[in-house]
GUVEXKE-973700 format. One record per residue (C-alpha): residue number from 1; residue in three letters; x, y, z. Coordinates in nm, 3 decimals, always signed. Layout:
! GUVEXKE-973700
<rec pos="NUM" code="ala" x="X" y="Y" z="Z"/>
...
***
This chain:
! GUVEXKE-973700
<rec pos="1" code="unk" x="+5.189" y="-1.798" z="+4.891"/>
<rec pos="2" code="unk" x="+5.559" y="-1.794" z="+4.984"/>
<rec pos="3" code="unk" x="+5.559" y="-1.397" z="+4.940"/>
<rec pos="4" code="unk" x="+5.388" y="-1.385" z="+4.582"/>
<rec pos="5" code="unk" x="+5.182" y="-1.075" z="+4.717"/>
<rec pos="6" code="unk" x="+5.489" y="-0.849" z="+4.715"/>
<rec pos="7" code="unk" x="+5.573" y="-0.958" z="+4.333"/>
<rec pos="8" code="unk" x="+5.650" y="-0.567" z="+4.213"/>
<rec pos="9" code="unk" x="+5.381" y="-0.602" z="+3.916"/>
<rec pos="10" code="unk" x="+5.047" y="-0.769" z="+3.901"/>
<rec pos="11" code="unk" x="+5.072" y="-0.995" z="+4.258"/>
<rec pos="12" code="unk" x="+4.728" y="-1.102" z="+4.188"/>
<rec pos="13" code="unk" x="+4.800" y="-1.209" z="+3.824"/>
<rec pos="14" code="unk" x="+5.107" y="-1.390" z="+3.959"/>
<rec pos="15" code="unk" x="+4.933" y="-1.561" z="+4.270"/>
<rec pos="16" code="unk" x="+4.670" y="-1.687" z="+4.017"/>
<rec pos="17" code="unk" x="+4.914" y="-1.830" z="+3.778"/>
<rec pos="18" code="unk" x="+5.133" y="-2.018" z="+4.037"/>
<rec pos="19" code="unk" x="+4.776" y="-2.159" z="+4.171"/>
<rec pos="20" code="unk" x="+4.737" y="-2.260" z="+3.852"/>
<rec pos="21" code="unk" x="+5.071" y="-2.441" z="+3.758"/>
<rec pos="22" code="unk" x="+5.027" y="-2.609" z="+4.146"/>
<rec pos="23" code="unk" x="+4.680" y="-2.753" z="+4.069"/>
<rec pos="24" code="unk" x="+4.794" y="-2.894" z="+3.739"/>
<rec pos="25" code="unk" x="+5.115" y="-3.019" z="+3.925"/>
<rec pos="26" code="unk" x="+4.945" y="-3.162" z="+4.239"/>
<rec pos="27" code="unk" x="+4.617" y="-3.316" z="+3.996"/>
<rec pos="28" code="unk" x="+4.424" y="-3.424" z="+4.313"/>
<rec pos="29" code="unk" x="+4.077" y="-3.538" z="+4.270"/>
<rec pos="30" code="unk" x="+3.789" y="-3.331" z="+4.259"/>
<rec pos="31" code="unk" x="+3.723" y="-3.428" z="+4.583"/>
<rec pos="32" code="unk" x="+4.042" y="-3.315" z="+4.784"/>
<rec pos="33" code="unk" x="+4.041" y="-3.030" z="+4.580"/>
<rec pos="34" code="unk" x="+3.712" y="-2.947" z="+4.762"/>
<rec pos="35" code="unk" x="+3.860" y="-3.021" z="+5.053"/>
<rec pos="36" code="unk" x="+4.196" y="-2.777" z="+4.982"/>
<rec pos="37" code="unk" x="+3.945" y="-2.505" z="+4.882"/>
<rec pos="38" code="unk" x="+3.727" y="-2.528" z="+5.174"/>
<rec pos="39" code="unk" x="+4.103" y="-2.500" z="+5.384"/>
<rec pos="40" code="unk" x="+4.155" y="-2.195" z="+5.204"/>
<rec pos="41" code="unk" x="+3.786" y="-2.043" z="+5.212"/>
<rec pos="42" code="unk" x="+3.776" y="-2.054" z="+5.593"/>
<rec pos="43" code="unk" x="+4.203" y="-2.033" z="+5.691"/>
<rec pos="44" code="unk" x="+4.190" y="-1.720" z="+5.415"/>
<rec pos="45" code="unk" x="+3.899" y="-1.567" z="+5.499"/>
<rec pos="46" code="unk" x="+4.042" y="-1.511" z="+5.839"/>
<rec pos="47" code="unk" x="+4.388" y="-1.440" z="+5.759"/>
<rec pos="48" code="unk" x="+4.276" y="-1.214" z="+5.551"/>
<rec pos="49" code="unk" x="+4.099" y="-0.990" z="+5.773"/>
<rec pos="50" code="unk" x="+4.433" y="-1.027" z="+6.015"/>
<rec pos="51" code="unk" x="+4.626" y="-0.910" z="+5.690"/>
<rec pos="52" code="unk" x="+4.418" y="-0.654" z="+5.658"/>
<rec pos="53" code="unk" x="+4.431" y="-0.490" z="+6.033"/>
<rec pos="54" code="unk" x="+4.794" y="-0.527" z="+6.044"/>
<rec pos="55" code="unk" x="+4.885" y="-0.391" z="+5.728"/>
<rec pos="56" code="unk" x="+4.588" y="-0.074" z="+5.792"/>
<rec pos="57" code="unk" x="+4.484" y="-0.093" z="+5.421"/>
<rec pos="58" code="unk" x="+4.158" y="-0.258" z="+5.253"/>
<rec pos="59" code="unk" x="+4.244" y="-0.544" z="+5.078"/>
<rec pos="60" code="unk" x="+4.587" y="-0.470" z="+4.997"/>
<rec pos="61" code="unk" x="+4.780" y="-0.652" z="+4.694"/>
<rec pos="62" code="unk" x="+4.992" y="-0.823" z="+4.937"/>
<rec pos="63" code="unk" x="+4.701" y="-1.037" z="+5.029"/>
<rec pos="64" code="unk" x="+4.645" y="-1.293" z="+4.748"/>
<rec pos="65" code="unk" x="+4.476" y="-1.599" z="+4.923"/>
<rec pos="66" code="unk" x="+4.160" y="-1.475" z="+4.763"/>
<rec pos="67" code="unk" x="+4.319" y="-1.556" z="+4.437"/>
<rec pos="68" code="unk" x="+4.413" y="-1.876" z="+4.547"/>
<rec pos="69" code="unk" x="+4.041" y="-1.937" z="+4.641"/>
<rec pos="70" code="unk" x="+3.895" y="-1.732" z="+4.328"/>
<rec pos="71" code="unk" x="+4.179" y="-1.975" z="+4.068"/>
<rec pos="72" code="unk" x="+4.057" y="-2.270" z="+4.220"/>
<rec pos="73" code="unk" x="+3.664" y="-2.257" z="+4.180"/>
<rec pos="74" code="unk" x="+3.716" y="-2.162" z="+3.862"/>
<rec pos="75" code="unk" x="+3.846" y="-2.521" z="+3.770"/>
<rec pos="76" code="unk" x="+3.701" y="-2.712" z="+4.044"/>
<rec pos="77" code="unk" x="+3.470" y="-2.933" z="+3.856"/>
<rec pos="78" code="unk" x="+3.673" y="-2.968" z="+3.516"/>
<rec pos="79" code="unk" x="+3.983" y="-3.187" z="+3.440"/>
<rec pos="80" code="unk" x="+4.321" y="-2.991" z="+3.545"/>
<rec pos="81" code="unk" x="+4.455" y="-2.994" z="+3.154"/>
<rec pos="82" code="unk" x="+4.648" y="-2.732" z="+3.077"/>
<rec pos="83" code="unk" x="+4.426" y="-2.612" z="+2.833"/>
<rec pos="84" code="unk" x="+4.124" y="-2.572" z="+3.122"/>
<rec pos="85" code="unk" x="+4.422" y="-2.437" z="+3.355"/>
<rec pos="86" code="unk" x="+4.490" y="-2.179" z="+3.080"/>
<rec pos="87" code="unk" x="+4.172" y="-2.097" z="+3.001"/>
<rec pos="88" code="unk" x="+4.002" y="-2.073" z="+3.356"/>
<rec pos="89" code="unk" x="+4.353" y="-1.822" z="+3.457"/>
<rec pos="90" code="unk" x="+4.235" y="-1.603" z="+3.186"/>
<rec pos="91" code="unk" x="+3.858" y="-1.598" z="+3.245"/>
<rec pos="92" code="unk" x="+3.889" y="-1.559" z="+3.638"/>
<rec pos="93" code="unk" x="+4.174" y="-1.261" z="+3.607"/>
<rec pos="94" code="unk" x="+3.903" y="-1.081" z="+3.392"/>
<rec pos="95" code="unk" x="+3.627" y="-1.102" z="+3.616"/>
<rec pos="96" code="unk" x="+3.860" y="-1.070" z="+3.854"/>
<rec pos="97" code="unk" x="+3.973" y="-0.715" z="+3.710"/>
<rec pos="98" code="unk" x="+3.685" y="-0.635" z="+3.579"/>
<rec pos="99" code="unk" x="+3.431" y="-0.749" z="+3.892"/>
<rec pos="100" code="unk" x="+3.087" y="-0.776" z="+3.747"/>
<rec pos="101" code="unk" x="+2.831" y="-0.713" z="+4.002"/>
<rec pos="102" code="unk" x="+2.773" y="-0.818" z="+4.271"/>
<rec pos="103" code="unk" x="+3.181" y="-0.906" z="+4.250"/>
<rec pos="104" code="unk" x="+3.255" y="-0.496" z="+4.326"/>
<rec pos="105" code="unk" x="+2.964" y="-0.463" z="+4.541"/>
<rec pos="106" code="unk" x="+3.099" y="-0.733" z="+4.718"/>
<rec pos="107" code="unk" x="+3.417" y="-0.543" z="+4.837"/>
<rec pos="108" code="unk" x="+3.236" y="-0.322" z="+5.072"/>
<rec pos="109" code="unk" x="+3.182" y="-0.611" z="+5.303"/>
<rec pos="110" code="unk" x="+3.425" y="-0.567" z="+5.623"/>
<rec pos="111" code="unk" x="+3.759" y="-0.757" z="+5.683"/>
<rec pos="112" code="unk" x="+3.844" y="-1.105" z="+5.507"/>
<rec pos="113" code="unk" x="+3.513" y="-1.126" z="+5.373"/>
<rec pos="114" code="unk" x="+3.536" y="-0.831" z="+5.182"/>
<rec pos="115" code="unk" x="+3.878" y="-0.926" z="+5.051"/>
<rec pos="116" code="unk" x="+3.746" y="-1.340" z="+4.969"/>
<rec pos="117" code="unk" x="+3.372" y="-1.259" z="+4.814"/>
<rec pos="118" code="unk" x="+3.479" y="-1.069" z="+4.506"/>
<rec pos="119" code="unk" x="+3.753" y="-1.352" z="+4.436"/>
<rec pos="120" code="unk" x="+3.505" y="-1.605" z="+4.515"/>
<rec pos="121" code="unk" x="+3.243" y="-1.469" z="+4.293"/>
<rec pos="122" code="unk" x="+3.506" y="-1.454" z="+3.981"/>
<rec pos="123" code="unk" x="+3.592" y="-1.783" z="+4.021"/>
<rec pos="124" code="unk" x="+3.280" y="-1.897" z="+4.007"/>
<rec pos="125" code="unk" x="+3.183" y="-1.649" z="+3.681"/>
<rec pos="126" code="unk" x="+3.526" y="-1.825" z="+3.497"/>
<rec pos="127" code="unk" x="+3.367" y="-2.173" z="+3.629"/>
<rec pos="128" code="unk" x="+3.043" y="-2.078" z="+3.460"/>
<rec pos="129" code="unk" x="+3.200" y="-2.019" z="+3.125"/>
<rec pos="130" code="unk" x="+3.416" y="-2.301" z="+3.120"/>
<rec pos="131" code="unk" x="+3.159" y="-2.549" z="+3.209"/>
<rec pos="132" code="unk" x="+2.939" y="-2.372" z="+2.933"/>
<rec pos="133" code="unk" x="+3.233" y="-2.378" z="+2.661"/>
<rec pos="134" code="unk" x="+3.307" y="-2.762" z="+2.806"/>
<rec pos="135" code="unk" x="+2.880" y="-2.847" z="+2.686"/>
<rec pos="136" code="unk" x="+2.983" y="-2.717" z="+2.371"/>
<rec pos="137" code="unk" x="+3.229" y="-2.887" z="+2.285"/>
<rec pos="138" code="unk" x="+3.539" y="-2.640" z="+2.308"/>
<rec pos="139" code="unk" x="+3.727" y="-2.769" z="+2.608"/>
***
């Protein structure tokens, strides 16, 4: 993400919130979004596990394609208003922080997958709640 990971504070935060801003930008359908996620499932997953060897740390904050991932399910079957961009930023950096199981227990799974999982489960916690607070009428 154009060297987001080495933002001084929060690299994470800031990964998720220029995913966010380039989803609402680039409004593709739900369909190439799927597409673009699935890219950045399997491209991610690996590079992450590269990222992870050469820089000798697990899951260092550099790496922040698993935010990219983790942003993006969280939205992936809702209109990209700013409103559900807002909301599903907020929702997946909590789980995201926070990493209800199996999210943590996730993270003892080896290389890229370790890094992805817990991303990819908090996205799809933050898609959870938004589709809930959508049937209700709030979004």
């Amino acid at each position: 993400m154009g060297g987001v990971g080495y933002a001084p504070i929060a690299p994470g935060t800031a990964a998720s919130a220029l995913t966010a801003v380039m989803l609402w930008l680039l409004s593709w359908s739900p369909l190439a979004l799927t597409g673009l996620l699935l890219v950045v499932l399997i491209v991610g997953t690996w590079s992450a596990g590269e990222a992870e060897r050469a820089l000798g740390t697990k899951d260092p904050g550099a790496i922040v394609v698993d935010e990219v991932a983790g942003m993006t399910i969280s939205v992936l079957t809702l209109p990209l208003t700013p409103h559900v961009l807002v909301t599903g930023f907020v929702l997946f950096r909590i789980f995201d922080v926070v990493k209800p199981f199996p999210a943590g227990a996730s993270q003892r799974l080896g290389g890229g997958v370790g890094v992805m999982t817990d991303d990819v489960i908090a996205g799809i916690y933050a898609m959870a709640l938004l589709l809930l607070a959508r049937r209700l009428g709030w979004l």
